[in-house]
C-alpha positions as CSV (number, residue, x, y, z in Angstrom):
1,X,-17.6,20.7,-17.1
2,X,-19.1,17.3,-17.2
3,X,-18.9,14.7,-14.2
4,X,-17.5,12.1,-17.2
5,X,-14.9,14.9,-17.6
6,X,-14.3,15.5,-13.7
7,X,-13.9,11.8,-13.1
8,X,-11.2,11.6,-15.8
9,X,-9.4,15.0,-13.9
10,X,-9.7,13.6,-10.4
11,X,-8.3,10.3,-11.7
12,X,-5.3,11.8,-13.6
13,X,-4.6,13.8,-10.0
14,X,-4.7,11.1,-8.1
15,X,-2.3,9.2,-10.9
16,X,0.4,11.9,-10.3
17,X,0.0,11.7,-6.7
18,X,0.5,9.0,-5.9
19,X,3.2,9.0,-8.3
20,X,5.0,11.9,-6.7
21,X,4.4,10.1,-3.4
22,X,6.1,7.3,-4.4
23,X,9.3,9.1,-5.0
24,X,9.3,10.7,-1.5
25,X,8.8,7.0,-0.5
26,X,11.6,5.5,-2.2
27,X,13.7,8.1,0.2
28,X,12.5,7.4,3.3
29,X,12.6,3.4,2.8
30,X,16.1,4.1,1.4
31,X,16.8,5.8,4.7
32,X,16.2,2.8,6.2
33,X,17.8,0.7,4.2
34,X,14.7,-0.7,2.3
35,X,12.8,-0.4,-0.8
36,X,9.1,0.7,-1.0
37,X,8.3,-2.9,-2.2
38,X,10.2,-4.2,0.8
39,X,8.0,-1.7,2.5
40,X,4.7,-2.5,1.1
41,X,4.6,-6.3,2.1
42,X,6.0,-5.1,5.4
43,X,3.0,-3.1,5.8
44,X,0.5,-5.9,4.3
45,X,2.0,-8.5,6.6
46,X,1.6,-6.8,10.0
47,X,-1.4,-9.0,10.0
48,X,-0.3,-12.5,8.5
49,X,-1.7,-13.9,5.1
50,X,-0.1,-15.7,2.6
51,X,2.0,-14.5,-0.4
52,X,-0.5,-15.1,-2.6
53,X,-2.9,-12.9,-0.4
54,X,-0.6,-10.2,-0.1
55,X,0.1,-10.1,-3.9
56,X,-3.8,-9.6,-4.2
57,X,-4.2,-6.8,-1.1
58,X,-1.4,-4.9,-3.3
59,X,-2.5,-5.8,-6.8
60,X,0.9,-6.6,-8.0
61,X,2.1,-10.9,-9.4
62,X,2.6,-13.1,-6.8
63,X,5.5,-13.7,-8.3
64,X,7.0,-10.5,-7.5
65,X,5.6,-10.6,-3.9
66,X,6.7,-14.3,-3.3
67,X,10.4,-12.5,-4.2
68,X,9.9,-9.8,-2.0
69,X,9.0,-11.9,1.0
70,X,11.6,-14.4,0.1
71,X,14.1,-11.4,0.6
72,X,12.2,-10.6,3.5
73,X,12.8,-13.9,5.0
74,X,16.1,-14.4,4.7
75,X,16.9,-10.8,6.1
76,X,15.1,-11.8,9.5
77,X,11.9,-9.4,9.0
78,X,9.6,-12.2,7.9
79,X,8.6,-15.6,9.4
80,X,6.8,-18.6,8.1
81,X,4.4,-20.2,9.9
82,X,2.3,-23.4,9.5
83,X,-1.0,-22.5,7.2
84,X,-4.0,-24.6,8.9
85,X,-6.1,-23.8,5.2
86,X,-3.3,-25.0,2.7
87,X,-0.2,-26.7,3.7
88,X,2.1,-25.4,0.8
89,X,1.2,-22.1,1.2
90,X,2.6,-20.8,4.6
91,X,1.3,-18.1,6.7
92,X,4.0,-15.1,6.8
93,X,4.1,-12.6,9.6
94,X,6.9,-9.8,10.8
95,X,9.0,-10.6,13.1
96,X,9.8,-8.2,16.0
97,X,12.6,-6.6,13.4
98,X,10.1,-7.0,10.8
99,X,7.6,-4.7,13.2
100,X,10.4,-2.2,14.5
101,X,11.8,-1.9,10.4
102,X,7.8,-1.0,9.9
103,X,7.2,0.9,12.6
104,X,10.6,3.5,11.7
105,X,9.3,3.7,8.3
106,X,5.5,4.3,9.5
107,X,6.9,7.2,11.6
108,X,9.1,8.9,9.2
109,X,6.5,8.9,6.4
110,X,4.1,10.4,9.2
111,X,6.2,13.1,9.6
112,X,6.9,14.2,6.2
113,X,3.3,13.7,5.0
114,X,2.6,15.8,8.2
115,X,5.2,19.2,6.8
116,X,3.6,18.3,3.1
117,X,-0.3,18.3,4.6
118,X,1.0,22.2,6.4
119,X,2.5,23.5,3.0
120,X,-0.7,22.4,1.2
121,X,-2.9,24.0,4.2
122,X,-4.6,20.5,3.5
123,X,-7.4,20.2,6.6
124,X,-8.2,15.9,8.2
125,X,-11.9,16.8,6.9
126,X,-10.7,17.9,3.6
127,X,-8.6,14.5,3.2
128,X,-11.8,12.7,4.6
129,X,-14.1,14.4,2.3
130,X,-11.5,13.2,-0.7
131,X,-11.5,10.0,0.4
132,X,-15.3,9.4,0.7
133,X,-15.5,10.5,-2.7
134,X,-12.6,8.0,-4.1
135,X,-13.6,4.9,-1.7
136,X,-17.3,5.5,-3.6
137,X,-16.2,5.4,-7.1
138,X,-13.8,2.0,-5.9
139,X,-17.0,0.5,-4.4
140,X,-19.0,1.4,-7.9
141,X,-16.4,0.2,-10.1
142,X,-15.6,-3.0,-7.7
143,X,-19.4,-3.7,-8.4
144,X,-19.1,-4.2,-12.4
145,X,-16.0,-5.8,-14.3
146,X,-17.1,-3.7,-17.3
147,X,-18.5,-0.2,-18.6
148,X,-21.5,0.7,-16.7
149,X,-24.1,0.3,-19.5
150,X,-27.7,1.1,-18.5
């Protein structure tokens, strides 16, 4: 097989992985009475940034971010603070609900990746191999908006 034909493989695996990950995600965060989009901007804003940043970090509208931490806001698990760059666009952070919410979902999806990662006999090096492959196609493809022509 090809490495043109490999690439497309890998990426279709990682596709339905991350797809089938997502689901087991939805159930934990509904355990804890969130969604994983609720869970996702908790998880970008442990360090603050904006919406706008957030929205880019996760690749999704800010629209649909700026929702989401609106939502988060009003529930107490996200604070504004004052933005010394850009005075419209506040800094948001977790509050200490924001980091205990984040925390109990961080240790619940630890411990069922954990069982999954036994039943797949799935060793840290091979998951670090994996990612060293994927993090070097991201860092090629980050490099050019287009097809790689020579």
């Amino acid at each position: 097989m090809e490495r043109a034909e490999m690439y497309r493989l890998l990426l279709a695996d990682v596709y339905e992985l991350a797809g089938t990950s997502r689901r087991t995600s939805e159930s934990i965060a509904r355990a804890a009475n969130q969604t994983v989009a609720r869970w996702h901007v908790l998880s970008v804003l442990s360090e603050p940034a904006t919406a706008a940043g957030a929205a880019r970090r996760l690749g999704l509208s800010r629209q649909s971010v700026h929702r989401v931490c609106g939502e988060l806001i009003r529930d107490g698990l996200v604070e504004a603070m004052d933005n010394p760059d850009h005075q419209t666009s506040p800094l948001l952070r977790l509050t200490p609900e924001g980091c205990r919410v984040l925390d109990q979902l961080v240790e619940r999806a630890d411990a069922d990746r954990a069982r999954l990662l036994d039943r797949a006999a799935i060793t840290s090096e091979q998951l670090t191999s994996a990612r060293v492959v994927i993090q070097a196609a991201i860092s090629a493809l980050d490099e050019h908006s287009g097809p790689v022509v020579p």
